[in-house]
Structures are given as C-alpha cells and as structure tokens.
C-alpha positions as a Markdown table, in Angstrom:
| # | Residue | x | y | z |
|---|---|---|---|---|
| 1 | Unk | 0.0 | 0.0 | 0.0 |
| 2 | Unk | 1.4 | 3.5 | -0.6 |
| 3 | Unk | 0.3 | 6.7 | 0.7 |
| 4 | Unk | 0.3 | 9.4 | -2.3 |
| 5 | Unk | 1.5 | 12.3 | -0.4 |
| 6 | Unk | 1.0 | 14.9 | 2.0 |
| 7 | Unk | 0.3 | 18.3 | 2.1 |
| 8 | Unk | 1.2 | 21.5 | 5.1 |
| 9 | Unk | -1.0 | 24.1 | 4.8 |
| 10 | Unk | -1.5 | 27.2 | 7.1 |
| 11 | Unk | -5.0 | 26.6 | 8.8 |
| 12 | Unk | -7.8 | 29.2 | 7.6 |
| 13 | Unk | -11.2 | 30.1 | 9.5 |
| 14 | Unk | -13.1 | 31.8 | 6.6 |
| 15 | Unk | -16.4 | 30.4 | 5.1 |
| 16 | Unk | -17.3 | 29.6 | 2.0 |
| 17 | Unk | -20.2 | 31.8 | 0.9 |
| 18 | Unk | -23.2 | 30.9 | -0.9 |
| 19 | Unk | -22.5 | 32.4 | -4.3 |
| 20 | Unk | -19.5 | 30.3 | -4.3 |
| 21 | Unk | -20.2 | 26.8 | -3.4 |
| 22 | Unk | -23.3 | 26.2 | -5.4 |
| 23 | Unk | -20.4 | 27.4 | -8.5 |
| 24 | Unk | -17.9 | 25.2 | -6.8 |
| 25 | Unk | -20.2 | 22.0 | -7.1 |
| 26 | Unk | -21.2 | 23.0 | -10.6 |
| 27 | Unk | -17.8 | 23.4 | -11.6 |
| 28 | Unk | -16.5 | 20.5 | -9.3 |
| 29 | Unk | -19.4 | 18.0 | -11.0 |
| 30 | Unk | -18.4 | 19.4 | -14.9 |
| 31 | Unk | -14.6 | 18.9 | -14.3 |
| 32 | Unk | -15.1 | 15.6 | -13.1 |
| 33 | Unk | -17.1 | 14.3 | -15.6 |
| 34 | Unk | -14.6 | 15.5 | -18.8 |
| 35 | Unk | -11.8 | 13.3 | -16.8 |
| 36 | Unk | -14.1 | 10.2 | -16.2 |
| 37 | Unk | -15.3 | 10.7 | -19.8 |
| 38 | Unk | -11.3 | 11.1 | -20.7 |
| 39 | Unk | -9.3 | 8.9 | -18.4 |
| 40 | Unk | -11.6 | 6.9 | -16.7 |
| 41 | Unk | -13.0 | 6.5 | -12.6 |
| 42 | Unk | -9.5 | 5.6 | -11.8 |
| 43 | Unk | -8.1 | 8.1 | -13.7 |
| 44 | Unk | -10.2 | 10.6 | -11.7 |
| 45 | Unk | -8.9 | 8.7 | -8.4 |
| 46 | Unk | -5.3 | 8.9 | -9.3 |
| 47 | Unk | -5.4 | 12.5 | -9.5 |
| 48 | Unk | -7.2 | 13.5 | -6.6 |
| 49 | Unk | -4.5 | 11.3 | -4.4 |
| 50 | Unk | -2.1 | 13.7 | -6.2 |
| 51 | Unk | -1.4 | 16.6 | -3.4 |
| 52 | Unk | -0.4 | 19.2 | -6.1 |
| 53 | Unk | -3.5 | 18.0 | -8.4 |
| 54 | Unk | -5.8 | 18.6 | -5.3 |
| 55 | Unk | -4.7 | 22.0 | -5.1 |
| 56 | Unk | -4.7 | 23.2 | -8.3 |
| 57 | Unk | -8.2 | 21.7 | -8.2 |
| 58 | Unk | -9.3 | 23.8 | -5.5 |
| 59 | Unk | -7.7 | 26.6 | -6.5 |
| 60 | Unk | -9.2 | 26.6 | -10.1 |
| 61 | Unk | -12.9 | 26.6 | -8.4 |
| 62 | Unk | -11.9 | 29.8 | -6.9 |
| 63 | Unk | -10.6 | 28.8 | -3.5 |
| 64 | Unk | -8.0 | 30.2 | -0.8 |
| 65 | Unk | -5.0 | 28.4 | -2.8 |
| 66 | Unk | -2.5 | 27.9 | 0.1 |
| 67 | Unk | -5.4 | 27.5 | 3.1 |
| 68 | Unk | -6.5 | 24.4 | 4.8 |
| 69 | Unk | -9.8 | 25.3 | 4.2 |
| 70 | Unk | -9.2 | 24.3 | 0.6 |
| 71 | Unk | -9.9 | 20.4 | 1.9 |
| 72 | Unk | -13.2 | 20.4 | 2.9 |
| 73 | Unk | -14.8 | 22.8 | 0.6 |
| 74 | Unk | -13.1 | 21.0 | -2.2 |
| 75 | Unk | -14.4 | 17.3 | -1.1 |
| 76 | Unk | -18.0 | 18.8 | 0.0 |
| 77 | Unk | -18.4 | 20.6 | -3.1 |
| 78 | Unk | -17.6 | 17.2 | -4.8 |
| 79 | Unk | -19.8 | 15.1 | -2.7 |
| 80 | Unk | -22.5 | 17.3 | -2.8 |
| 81 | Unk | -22.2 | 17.5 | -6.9 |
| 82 | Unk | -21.1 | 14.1 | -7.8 |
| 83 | Unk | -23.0 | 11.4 | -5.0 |
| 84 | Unk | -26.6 | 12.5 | -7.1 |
| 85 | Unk | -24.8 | 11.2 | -10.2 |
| 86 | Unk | -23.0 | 8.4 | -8.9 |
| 87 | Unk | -25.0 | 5.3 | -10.4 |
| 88 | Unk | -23.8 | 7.4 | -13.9 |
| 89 | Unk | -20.6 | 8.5 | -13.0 |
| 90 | Unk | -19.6 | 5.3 | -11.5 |
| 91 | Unk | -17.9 | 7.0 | -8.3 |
| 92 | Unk | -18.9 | 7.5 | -4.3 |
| 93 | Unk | -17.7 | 10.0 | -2.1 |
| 94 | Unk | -18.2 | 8.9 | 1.1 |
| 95 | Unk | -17.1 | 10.8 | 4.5 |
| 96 | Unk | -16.6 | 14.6 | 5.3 |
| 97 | Unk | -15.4 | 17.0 | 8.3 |
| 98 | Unk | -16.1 | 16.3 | 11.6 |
| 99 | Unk | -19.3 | 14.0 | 12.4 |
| 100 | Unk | -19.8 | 13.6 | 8.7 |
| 101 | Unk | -16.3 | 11.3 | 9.0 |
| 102 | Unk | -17.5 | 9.2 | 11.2 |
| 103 | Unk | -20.4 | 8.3 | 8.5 |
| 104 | Unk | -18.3 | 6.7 | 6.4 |
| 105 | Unk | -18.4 | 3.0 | 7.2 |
| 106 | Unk | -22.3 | 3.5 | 6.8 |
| 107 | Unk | -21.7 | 4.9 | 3.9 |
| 108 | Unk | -19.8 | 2.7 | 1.9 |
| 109 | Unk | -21.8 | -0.3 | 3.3 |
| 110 | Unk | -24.6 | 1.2 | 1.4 |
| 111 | Unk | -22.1 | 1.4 | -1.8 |
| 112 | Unk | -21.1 | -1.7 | -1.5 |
| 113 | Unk | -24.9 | -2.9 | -1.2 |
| 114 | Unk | -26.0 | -0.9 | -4.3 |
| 115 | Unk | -22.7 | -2.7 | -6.4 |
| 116 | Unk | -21.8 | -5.6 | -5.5 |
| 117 | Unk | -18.7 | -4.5 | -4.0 |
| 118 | Unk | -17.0 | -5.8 | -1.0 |
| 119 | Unk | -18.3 | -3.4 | 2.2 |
| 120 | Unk | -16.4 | -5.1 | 4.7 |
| 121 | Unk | -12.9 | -4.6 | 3.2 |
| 122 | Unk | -13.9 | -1.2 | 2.3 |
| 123 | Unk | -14.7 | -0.1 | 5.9 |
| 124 | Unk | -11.4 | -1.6 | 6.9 |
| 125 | Unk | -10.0 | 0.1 | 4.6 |
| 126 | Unk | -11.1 | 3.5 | 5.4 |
| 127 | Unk | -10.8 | 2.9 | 9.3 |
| 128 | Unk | -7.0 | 1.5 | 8.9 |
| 129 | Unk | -6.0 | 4.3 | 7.2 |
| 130 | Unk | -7.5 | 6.7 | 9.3 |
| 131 | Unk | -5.5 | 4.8 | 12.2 |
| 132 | Unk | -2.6 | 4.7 | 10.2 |
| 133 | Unk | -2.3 | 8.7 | 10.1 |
| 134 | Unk | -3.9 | 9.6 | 13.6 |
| 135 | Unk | -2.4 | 6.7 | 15.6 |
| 136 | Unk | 0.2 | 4.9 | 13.9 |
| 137 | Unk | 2.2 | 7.9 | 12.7 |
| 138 | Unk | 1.8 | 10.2 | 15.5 |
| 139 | Unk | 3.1 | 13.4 | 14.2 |
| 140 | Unk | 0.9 | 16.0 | 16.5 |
| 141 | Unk | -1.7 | 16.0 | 14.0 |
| 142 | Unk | -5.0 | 14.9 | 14.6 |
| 143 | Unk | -7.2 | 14.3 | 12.0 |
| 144 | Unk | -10.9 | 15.9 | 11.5 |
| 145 | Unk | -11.8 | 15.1 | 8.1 |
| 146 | Unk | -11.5 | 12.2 | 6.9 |
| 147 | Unk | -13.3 | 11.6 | 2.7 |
| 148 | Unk | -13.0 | 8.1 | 0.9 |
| 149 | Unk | -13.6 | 7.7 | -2.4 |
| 150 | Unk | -14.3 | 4.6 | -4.3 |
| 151 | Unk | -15.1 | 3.4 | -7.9 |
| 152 | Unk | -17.2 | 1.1 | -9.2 |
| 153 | Unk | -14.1 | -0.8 | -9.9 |
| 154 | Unk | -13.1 | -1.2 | -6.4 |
| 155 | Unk | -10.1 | 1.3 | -6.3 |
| 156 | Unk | -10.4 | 4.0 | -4.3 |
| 157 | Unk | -8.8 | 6.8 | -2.8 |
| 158 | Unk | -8.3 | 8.7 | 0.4 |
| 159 | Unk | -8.2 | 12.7 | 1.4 |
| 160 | Unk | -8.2 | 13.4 | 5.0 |
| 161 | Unk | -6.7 | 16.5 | 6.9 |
| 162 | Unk | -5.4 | 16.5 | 10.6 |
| 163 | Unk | -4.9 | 19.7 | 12.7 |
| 164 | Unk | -1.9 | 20.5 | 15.0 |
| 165 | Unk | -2.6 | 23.0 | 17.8 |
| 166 | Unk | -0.4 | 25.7 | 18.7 |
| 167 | Unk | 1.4 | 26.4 | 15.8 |
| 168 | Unk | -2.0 | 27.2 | 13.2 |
| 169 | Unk | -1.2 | 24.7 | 10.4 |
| 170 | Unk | -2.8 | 21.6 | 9.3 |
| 171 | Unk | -1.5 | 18.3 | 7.3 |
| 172 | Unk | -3.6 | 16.9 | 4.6 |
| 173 | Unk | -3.0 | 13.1 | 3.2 |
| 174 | Unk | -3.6 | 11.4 | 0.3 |
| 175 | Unk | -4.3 | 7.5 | -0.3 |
| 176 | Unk | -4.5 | 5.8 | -3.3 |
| 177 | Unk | -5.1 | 2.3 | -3.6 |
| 178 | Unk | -3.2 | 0.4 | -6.5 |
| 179 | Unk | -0.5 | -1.5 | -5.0 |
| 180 | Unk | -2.0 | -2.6 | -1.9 |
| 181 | Unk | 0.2 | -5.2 | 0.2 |
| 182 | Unk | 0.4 | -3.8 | 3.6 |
| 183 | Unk | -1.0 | -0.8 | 6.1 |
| 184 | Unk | 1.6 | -1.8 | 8.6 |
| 185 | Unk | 5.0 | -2.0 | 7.2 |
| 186 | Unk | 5.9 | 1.1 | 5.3 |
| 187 | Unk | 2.3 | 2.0 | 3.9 |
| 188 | Unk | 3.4 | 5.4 | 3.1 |
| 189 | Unk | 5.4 | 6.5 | -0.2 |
| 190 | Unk | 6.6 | 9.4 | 2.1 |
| 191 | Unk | 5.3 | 11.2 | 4.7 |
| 192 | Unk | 6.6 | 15.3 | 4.4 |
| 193 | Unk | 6.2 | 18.7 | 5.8 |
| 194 | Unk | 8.2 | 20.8 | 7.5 |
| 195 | Unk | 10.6 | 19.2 | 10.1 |
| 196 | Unk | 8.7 | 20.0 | 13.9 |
| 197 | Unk | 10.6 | 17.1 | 15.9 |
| 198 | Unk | 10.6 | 13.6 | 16.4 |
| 199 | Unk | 7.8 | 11.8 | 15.8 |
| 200 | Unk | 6.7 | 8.3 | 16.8 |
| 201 | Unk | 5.7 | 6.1 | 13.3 |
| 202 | Unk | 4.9 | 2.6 | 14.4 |
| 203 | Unk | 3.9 | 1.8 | 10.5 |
| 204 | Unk | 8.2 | 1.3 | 9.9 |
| 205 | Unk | 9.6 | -1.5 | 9.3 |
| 206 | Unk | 12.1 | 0.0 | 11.9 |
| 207 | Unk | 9.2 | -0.7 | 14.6 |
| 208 | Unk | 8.8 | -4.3 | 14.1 |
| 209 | Unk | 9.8 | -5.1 | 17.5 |
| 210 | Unk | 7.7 | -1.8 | 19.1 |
| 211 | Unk | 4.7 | -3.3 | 17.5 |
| 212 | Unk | 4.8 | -6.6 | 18.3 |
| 213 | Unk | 5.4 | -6.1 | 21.6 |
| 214 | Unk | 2.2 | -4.0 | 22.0 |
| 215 | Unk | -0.2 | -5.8 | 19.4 |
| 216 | Unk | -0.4 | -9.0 | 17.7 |
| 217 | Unk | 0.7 | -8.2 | 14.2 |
| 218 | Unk | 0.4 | -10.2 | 11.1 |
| 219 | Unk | 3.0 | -11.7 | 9.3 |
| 220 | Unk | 3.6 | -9.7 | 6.3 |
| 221 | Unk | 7.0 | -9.3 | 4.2 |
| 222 | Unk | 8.1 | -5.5 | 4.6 |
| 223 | Unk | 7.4 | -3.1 | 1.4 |
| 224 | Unk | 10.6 | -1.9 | 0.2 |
| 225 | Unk | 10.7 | 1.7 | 0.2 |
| 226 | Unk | 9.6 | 3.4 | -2.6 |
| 227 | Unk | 11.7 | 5.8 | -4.2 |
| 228 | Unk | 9.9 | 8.7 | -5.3 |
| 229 | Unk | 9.1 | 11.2 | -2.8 |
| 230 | Unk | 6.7 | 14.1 | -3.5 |
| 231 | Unk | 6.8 | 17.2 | -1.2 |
| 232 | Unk | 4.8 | 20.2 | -0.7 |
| 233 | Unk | 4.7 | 22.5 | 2.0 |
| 234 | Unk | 2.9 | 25.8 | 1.3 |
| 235 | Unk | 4.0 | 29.0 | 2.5 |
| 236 | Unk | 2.0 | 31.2 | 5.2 |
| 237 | Unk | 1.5 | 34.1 | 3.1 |
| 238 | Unk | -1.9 | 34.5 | 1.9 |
| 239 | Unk | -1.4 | 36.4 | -1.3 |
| 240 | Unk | 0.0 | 35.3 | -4.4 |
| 241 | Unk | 3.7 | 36.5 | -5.5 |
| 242 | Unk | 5.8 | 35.7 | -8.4 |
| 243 | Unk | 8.0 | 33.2 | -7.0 |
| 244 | Unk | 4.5 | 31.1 | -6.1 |
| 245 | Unk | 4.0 | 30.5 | -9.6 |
| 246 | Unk | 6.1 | 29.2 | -12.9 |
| 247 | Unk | 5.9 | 32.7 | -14.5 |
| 248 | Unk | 6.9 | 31.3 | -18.2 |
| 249 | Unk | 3.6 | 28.7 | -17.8 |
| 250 | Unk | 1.1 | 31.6 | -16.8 |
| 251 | Unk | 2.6 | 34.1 | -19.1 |
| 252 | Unk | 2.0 | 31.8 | -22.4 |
| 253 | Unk | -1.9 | 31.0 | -20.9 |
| 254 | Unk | -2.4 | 35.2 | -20.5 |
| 255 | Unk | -1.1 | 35.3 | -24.2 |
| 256 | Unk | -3.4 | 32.8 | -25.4 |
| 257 | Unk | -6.1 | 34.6 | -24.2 |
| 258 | Unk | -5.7 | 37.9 | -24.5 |
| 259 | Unk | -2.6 | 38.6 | -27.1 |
| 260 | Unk | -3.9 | 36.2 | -29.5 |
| 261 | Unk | -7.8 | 35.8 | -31.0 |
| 262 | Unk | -8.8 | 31.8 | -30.7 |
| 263 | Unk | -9.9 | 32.3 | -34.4 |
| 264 | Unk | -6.8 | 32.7 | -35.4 |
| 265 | Unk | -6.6 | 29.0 | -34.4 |
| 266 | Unk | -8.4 | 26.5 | -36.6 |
| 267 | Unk | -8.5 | 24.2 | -33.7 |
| 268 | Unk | -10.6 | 26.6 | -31.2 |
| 269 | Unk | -12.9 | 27.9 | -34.2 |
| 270 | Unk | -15.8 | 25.8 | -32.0 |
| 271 | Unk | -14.9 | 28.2 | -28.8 |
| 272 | Unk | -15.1 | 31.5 | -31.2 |
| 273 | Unk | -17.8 | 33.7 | -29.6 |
| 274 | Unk | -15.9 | 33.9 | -26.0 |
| 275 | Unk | -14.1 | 36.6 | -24.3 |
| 276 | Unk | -10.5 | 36.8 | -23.2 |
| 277 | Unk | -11.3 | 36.2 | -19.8 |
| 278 | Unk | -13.0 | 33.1 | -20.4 |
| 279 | Unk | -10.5 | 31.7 | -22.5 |
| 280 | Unk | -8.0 | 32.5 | -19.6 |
| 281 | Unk | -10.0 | 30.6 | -17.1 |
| 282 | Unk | -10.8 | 27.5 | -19.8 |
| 283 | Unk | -7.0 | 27.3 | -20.4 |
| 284 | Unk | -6.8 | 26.7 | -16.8 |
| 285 | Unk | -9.0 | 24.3 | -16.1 |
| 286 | Unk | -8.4 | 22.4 | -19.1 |
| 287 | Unk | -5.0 | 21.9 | -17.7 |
| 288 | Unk | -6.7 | 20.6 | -14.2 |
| 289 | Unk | -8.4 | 18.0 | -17.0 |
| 290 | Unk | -5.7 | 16.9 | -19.3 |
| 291 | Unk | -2.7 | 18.2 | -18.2 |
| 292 | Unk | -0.2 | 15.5 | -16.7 |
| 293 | Unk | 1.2 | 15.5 | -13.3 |
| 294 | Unk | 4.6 | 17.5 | -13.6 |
| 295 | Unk | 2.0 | 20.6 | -14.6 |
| 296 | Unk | 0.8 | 21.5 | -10.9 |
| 297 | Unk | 3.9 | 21.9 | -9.1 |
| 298 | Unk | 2.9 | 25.5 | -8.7 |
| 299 | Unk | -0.9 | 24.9 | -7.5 |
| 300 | Unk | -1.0 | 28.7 | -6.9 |
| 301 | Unk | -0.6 | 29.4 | -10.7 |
| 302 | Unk | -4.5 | 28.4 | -10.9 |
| 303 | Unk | -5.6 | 30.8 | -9.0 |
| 304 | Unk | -5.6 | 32.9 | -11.9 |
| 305 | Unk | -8.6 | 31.0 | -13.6 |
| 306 | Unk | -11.3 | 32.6 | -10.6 |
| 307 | Unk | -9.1 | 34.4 | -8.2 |
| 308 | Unk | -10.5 | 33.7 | -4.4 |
| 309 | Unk | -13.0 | 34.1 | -2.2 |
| 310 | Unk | -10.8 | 36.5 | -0.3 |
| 311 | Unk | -9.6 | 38.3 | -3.4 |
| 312 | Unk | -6.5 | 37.0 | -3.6 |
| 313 | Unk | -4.8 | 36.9 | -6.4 |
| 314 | Unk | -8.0 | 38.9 | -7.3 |
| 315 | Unk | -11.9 | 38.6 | -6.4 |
| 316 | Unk | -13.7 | 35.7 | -7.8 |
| 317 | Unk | -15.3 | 36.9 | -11.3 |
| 318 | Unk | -18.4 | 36.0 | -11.7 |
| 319 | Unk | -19.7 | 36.2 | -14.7 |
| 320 | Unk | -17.0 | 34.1 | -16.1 |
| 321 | Unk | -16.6 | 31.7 | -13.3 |
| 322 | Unk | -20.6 | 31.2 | -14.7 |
| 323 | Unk | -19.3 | 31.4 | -18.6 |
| 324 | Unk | -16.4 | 29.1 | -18.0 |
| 325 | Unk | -19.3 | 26.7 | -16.4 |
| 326 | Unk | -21.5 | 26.5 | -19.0 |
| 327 | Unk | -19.4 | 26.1 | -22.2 |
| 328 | Unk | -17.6 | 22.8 | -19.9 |
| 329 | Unk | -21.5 | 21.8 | -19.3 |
| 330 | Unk | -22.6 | 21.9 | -22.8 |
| 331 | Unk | -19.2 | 20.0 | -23.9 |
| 332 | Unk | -19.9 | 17.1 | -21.4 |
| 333 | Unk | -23.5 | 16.6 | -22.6 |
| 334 | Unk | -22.4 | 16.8 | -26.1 |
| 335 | Unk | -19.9 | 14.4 | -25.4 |
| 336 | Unk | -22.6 | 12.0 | -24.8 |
| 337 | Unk | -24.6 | 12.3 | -27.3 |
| 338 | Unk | -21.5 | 11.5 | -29.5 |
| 339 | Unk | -20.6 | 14.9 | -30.4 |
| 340 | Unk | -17.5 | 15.4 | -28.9 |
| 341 | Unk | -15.9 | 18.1 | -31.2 |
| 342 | Unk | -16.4 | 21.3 | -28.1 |
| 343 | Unk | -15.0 | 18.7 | -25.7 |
| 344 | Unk | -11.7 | 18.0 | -27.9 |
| 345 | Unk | -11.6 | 22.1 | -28.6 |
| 346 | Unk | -11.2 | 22.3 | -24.8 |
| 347 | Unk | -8.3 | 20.3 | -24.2 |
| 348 | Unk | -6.6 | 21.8 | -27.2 |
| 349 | Unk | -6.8 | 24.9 | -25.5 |
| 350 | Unk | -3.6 | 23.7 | -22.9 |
| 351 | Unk | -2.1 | 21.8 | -25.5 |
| 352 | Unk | -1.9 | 25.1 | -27.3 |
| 353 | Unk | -0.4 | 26.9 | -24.4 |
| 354 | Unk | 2.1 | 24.3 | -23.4 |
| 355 | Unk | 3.4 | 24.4 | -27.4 |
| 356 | Unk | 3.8 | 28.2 | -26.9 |
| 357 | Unk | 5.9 | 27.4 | -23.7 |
| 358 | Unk | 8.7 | 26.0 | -25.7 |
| 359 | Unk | 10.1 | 29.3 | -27.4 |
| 360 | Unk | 7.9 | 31.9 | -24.6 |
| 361 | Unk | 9.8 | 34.3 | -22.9 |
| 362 | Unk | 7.6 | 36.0 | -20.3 |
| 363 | Unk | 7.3 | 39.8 | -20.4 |
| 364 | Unk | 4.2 | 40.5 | -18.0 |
| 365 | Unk | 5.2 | 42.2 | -14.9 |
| 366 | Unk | 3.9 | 40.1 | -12.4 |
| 367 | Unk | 2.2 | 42.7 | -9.9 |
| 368 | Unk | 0.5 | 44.6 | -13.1 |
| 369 | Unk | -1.0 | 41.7 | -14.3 |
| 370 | Unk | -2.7 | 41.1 | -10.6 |
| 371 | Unk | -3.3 | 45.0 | -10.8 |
| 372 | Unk | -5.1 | 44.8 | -14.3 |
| 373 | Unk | -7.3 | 42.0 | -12.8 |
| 374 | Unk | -8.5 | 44.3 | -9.5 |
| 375 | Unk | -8.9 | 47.1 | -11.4 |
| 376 | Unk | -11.4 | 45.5 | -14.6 |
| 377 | Unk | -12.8 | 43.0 | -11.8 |
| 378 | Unk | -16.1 | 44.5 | -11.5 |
| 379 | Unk | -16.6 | 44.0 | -14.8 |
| 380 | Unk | -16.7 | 40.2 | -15.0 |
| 381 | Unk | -19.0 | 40.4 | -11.6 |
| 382 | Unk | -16.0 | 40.5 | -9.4 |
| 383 | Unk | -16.6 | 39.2 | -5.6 |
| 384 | Unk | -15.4 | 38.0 | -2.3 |
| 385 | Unk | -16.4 | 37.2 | 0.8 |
| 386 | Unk | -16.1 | 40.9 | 1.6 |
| 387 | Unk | -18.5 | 42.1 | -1.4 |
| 388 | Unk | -18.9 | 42.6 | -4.3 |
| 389 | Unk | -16.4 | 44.9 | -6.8 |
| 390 | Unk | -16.7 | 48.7 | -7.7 |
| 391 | Unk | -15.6 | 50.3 | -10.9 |
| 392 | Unk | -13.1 | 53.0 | -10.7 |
| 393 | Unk | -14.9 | 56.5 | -11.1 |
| 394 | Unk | -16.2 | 57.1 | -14.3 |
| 395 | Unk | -15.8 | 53.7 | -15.8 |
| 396 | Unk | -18.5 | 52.0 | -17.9 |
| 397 | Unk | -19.9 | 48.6 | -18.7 |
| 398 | Unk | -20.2 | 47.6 | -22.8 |
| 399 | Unk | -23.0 | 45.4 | -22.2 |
| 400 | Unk | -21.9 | 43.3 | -25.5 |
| 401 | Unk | -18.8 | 42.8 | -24.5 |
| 402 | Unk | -17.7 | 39.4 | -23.9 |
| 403 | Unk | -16.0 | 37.9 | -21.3 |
C-alpha cells in the first residue's frame, strides 16, 4: 500500500459563501465528468490522491490556494455534486469533516450494497487508514476530516486532513489504492512537511519489535521503500507572488487569451464567440483535466482561472466563473450524445499553451498583471467574501462585450 502524499497548509477560518459553493459543485461535478469521460474513474482517483493536483483543483474553483480550508470545501463541493450522479458517473464520495467522517463505514456499506462491492474490506480500509495517520504515525496532527472515495471498480482513494494546535497549520493526506500489500509495514510512499521534531511512526519496518510487543501483528514481508518522494509544503502568506507561480507557464496562458484571438486557431474555431477572460479561465481548467502531473507543481498558478473568495490573487469573477461553467457543461453533454468536437476544442486549448511554452519568454510584470485583474474585476461580476467589486470612477460597462 502506498500513501500518495502529503500536504502543510496554514489553517484558515473563513467560510465559503453561498454564491460560491453552489459554483464550486457545478464546476466541481463538470470537471469531473470530462476526466471520467477522458481517463476513466481511476483516472479521476489517481489524481485527486495527487497533493499538487488537489490543489490546483481547488484553486481553479476559486478557492483560498495555500489555506487548509481548501480540503473540505473541495471534497463537499464534490460530494454534494457528484454522489446525485453516482449510479452514472460510476464514483462514491463517502465521508466529510467532523461528524460527517464518522459516517463513512455507513456509507460505503450502502455502496457496496448498491454494487456488488465488498463493504467489509472497504470499511477496513477506510478505518485503517485513518488509524494509520492519527495513531500509527503520531506526528501531532490529529485528524478531522476524513473523505473516501471509491469506484465502481473497487479502487479508491483517500483525502483526510489533521490539525496540530499551537502552531496554526494543518496536514492533509492522500491514499491511493493500486499496490495494496500492507497498512503496517511502510504503507506510506513518504510522509513530508516541514521538520517539527521527532515523531513516533509505528507503520516502519524499523518498529517491528515496538509493535509486536504492543499488538499481535500479522506476518507480512516488509514493502521496500519506494523511491519517489513528492513534497509540498505551502508558504504562510496569503497572497500570491511571483516566485509562487512558474511565471513562463502563466505568461504563455495570458497570451493565449488575451494577445492572440482563438480564431486565429483552426482548432478553437468551436470556442469562437468567448471573451478573453473566459479563454483564460478554460485554459486553466483544461489543464486541471488533461494536463499530466509534472503541470501543478505550482498549485497557486491556478488561482488565476477565478481568483479567491478572499480576493486573492483577485476577487472571484463571476460572470466568467458562470461562462467558463457553461461552455464545460454543454461539452460534457455533447460528449454524450457522441458529439465530442467542443470537448476536444477544450483540451486543445492547454495543448496550445504548453506548445507556446517551448520558445515563450515572459514579459508581463507580475504585480500589473494582478493589478489589471482588480482594477477591470467589477466588470466580470467581481466578488469576495467581503462584497462585491466597484468600478473605478467614471468607468463604464459595454453590455456586449464578452467575457
């Protein structure tokens, strides 16, 4: 068994309004389908047990993109938007924060009755890796949210977030199932964050001895190690800077949509009719879709498809958080009914980017292209937590333009 990674994230007490979560579920649900219609249910599950995929997810639906409250408006947005579909989608999201954790045996017992699947080993599974991280590996985080997902397959995948008091940050883990041979000899790929101390991990194969002499433990051959190690520890800062994102990436996504027209690509002619801010936020998220996993190293590069709730980089714009929506909405349904061509225009947007990568040098200065987005956010319905965006004095809305 490995554990996919970890995550250190500076804890956050905001909300998540309203206005934004019903967008986050629709966005959430519309995002999840292109990659189940793409890659599969266990394509969808090997990403979100990718740390740096989880938060470029959550950034992308207009989310805090360094906070801890990323994790459980992410996975309740997803539950919320995806369990109504599940018979169709062929995924359950079971679990939550707090009580709603505890539900989670329940919960997949009633999976496992509606598919056949084996609810027993489920719940152990769930429960033993819960253990694992909050007992096992006692690194002074305790978790409160714990969300297991599972396909109709039988893979499945784990996101649950502990909290460590008196120093405001909070650990986030990720299970994925593939590979399963053990949860008590070296279950974990790597476990990472920033160094705080010792810490007591009774799931080495160093504490053989320390484990049998408190429990009876099974006779299993120890994992070997694995060798990759993924790592991400976010920084305490709220905003976003420069050296948060890969500058040359974001710069070549802000000339796609703004320096260059999409019909003066044959490949986008189906997307002709949208603004430059909407093909800036469907650049983004089509990356989130296709984009493979070297591409979210800098999670906070995302942010720049729907800003955040708090307004950082910039407040969340509305009216093309709603755009960006739609247009993935109609290309899923399409995609159904066996016309796929808007859904294969989407993902050529990133492919388009990335080419332009190659030969890009980026010229944007960093804080004017944040500045630009303030200043014309009240046109795209700009909003945070705090309210909604004014226009400068004397500005004026062109109520054809598009966004």
């Amino acid at each position: 068994m490995k554990r996919a990674g970890s995550a250190d994230l500076p804890l956050h007490y905001g909300y998540v309004p309203k206005w934004l979560a019903e967008r986050m579920a629709k966005l959430g649900l519309a995002i999840t389908e292109s990659i189940i219609m793409e890659f599969g249910q266990d394509g969808f599950l090997s990403r979100i047990s990718d740390p740096f995929w989880f938060q470029s997810f959550g950034a992308v639906m207009g989310m805090d993109w360094h906070s801890s409250g990323i994790t459980t408006s992410v996975m309740g947005a997803l539950k919320r938007a995806v369990n109504p579909y599940s018979k169709d989608l062929g995924l359950y999201i079971c679990g939550g924060k707090g009580k709603f954790s505890r539900q989670a045996p329940h919960e997949l017992l009633s999976v496992a009755n509606r598919t056949g699947l084996d609810g027993n080993y489920l719940v152990r599974c769930s429960k033993l890796s819960a253990k694992v991280d909050n007992t096992a590996v006692q690194d002074g985080f305790q978790l409160y949210t714990h969300n297991f997902i599972v396909s109709h397959s039988g893979q499945w995948a784990v996101v649950q977030q502990g909290m460590r008091t008196g120093n405001s940050t909070a650990r986030r883990y990720h299970w994925h199932s593939p590979g399963i041979s053990s949860f008590v000899n070296n279950p974990h790929s790597f476990i990472y964050g920033q160094n705080q101390g010792n810490i007591l991990n009774m799931a080495s194969d160093k504490a053989l001895q320390a484990r049998d002499a408190v429990m009876s433990i099974s006779r299993e051959a120890p994992q070997q190690m694995l060798a990759e190690v993924q790592k991400m520890v976010l920084p305490a800062h709220h905003d976003v800077r420069a050296k948060d994102v890969d500058l040359k990436r974001l710069g070549s996504v802000l000339w796609l949509a703004h320096e260059r027209s999409p019909k003066d690509f044959e490949d986008l002619l189906l997307l002709e009719g949208l603004g430059p801010r909407t093909m800036q936020s469907l650049a983004l998220v089509s990356e989130v879709i296709y984009g493979a996993p070297s591409r979210f190293k800098d999670p906070a590069r995302f942010s720049f498809a729907h800003g955040g709730k708090d307004g950082h980089p910039f407040p969340v714009p509305v009216k093309t958080y709603d755009e960006t929506i739609s247009v993935l909405q109609k290309a899923v349904y399409q995609a159904k009914i066996g016309q796929g061509e808007k859904q294969q225009a989407i993902k050529k947007i990133s492919e388009i980017a990335r080419q332009a990568e190659k030969d890009f040098t980026p010229n944007q200065n960093f804080e004017q292209v944040i500045e630009k987005e303030h200043r014309e956010s009240w046109r795209y319905g700009g909003r945070t937590v705090f309210g909604r965006a004014k226009p400068p004095a004397g500005a004026q809305l062109n109520l054809f333009a598009k966004y």
